[in-house]
N, C-alpha and C positions, 0 to 999 in steps of 0.2 A: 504494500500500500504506500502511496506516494504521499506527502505535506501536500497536504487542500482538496485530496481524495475524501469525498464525504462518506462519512461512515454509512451504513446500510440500514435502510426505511422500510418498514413497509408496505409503505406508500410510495416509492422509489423503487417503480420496474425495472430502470434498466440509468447507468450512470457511464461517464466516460470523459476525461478531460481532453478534450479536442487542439487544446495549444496553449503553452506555457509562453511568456517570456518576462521575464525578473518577478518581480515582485505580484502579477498579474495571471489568472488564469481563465481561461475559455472553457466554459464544462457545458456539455448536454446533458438533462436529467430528460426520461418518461417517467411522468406522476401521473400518477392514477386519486381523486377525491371523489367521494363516494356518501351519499347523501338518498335522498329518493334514487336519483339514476348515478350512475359512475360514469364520470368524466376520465378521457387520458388524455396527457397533453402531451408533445414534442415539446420542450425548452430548452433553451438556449441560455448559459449567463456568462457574463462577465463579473470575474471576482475577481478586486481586488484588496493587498494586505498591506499594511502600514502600521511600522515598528515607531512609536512615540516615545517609545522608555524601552530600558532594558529589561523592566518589569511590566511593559504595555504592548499589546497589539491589537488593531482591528482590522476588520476587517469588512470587504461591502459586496453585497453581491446585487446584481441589477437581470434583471431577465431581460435580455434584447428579443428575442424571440420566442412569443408562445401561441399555440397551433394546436388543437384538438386534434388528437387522432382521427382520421378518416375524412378530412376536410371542414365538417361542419364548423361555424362557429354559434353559438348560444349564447353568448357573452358573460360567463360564468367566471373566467377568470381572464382580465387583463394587463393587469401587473404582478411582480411579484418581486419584492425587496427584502433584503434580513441587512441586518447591521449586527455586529458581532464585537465584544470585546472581550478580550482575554488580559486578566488582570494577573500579576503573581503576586498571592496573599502567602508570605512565608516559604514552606514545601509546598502547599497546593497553589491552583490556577481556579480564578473566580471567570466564571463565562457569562457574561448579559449579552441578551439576544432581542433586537426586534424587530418585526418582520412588516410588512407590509403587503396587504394584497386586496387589488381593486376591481371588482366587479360591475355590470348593467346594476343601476338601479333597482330596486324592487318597488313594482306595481304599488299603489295605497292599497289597494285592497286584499293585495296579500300578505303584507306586510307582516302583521300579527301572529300568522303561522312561520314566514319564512324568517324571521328574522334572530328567533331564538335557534332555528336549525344551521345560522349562518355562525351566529356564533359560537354555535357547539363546535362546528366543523374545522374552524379558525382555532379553537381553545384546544381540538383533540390533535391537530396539524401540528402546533408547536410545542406540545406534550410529545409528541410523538418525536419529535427532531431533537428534543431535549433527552427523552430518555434512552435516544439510540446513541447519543454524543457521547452521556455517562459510560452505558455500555463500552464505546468504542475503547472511551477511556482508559474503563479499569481493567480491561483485555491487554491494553498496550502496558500498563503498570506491573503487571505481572510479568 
């Protein structure tokens, strides 16, 4: 596994860094979100990392490109951002993460129903990136 290889999701079909150069990398992720129907998307990001301290890094990642599997688009997902920092508190590493992601609108009248299912889905997404991070972690500590 490679520095800036994202640890494995399970929402993360398929992953692969497409081009490195210094400080910067070009990654393709297939994500799959899954709610009433299961979306998958082609993406595309640019991340980059920037050393602030020798106890600081962050890091940003921006999706240039995202594309529903099979053509369609629904407007389900438009953006997608994480901003990442990596702090060292002593022997450990303090991680803050926040993410960004921008979808159509939701109708007024559905509102009501769709809106708590959006934020489940947003709440379980970054649960889900956080708990596979730890794992990656305490794999590599060992």
């Amino acid at each position: 596994m490679y520095p800036g290889t994202p640890p494995a999701q399970e929402d993360v079909l398929e992953s692969r860094v497409m081009s490195r150069n210094g400080n910067t990398l070009r990654v393709y992720l297939k994500l799959a979100r899954s709610a009433i129907v299961t979306v998958v998307y082609d993406t595309e990001h640019d991340v980059t990392f920037t050393r602030h301290a020798p106890g600081m890094v962050t890091s940003r990642s921006v999706a240039t490109r995202i594309a529903e599997s099979g053509g369609g688009d629904r407007g389900f997902l438009w953006r997608l951002n994480s901003y990442w920092r990596y702090t060292q508190v002593g022997p450990d590493v303090r991680v803050d993460l926040e993410s960004l992601s921008l979808s159509r609108s939701v109708p007024r009248v559905a509102r009501a129903v769709a809106r708590p299912m959006i934020d489940r889905i947003a709440r379980e997404s970054l649960e889900r990136t956080l708990v596979s991070l730890q794992r990656f972690l305490q794999a590599a500590a060992v």
